[in-house]
N, C-alpha and C positions, 0 to 999 in steps of 0.2 A: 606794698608788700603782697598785697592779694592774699587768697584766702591759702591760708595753710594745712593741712589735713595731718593732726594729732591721732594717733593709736596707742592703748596703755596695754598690754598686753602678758603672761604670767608668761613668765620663761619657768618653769617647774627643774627643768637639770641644771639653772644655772641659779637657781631657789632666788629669783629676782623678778620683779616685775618691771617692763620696759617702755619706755616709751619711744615712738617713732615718731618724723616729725618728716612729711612726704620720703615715707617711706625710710629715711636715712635713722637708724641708731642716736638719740639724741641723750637720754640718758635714764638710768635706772634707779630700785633701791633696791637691797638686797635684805632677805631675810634669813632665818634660822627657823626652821618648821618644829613646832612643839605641839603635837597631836592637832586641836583645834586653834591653835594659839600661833600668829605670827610674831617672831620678835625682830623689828626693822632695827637694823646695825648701821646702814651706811646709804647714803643718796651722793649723788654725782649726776650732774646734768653739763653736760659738753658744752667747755666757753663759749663754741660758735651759736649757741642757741639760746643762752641766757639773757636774761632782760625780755624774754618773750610768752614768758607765762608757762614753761616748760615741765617749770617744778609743782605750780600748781598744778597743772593738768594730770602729772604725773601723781601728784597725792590724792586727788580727786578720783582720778579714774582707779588704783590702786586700791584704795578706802572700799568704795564703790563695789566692786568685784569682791573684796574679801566678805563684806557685807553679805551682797549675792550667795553667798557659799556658806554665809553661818557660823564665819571663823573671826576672833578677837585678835586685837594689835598690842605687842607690848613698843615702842617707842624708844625705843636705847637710840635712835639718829636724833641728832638735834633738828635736824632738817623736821622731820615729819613730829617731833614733841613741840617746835613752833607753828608749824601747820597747824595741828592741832588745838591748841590754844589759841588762836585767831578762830577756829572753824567749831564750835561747839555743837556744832547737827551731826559731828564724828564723835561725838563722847563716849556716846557708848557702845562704842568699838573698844574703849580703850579696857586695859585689865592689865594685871602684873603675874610674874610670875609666882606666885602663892606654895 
């Protein structure tokens, strides 16, 4: 397979963060912007790339970035509330809408 070159990247107009996977579209999560607070609604990562570590890369590098910037996660995808719960170094990221 060789080496494949992952990018996680914040798409802001399409309030999604994305991953690229040599370059191609592989798949995203999309959120809902609430001042500092991201609420992830929905993950989708493209059949042709799954079983490839895609989705974690894509929680990871997504996490990672929001981190970076100061901003907390509320987790309404199942996708990223199972992340999450395997990955407890993201805990506290996590918050509700209050």
């Amino acid at each position: 397979m060789g080496d494949v070159s992952m990018l996680v990247e914040e798409n802001p107009a399409k309030h999604r963060y994305e991953i690229l996977v040599d370059n191609a579209l592989a798949g995203f999560t999309a959120y809902l912007p609430r001042k500092e607070v991201l609420v992830f609604t929905h993950t989708e990562v493209d059949p042709a790339f799954q079983n490839m570590g895609v989705g974690s890369a894509l929680m990871r590098g997504t996490l990672d970035q929001v981190r970076a910037q100061g901003q907390r996660v509320v987790p309404q995808c199942p996708f990223m509330a199972a992340f999450l719960k395997r990955h407890p170094e993201y805990a506290d990221l996590v918050t509700s809408l209050a």
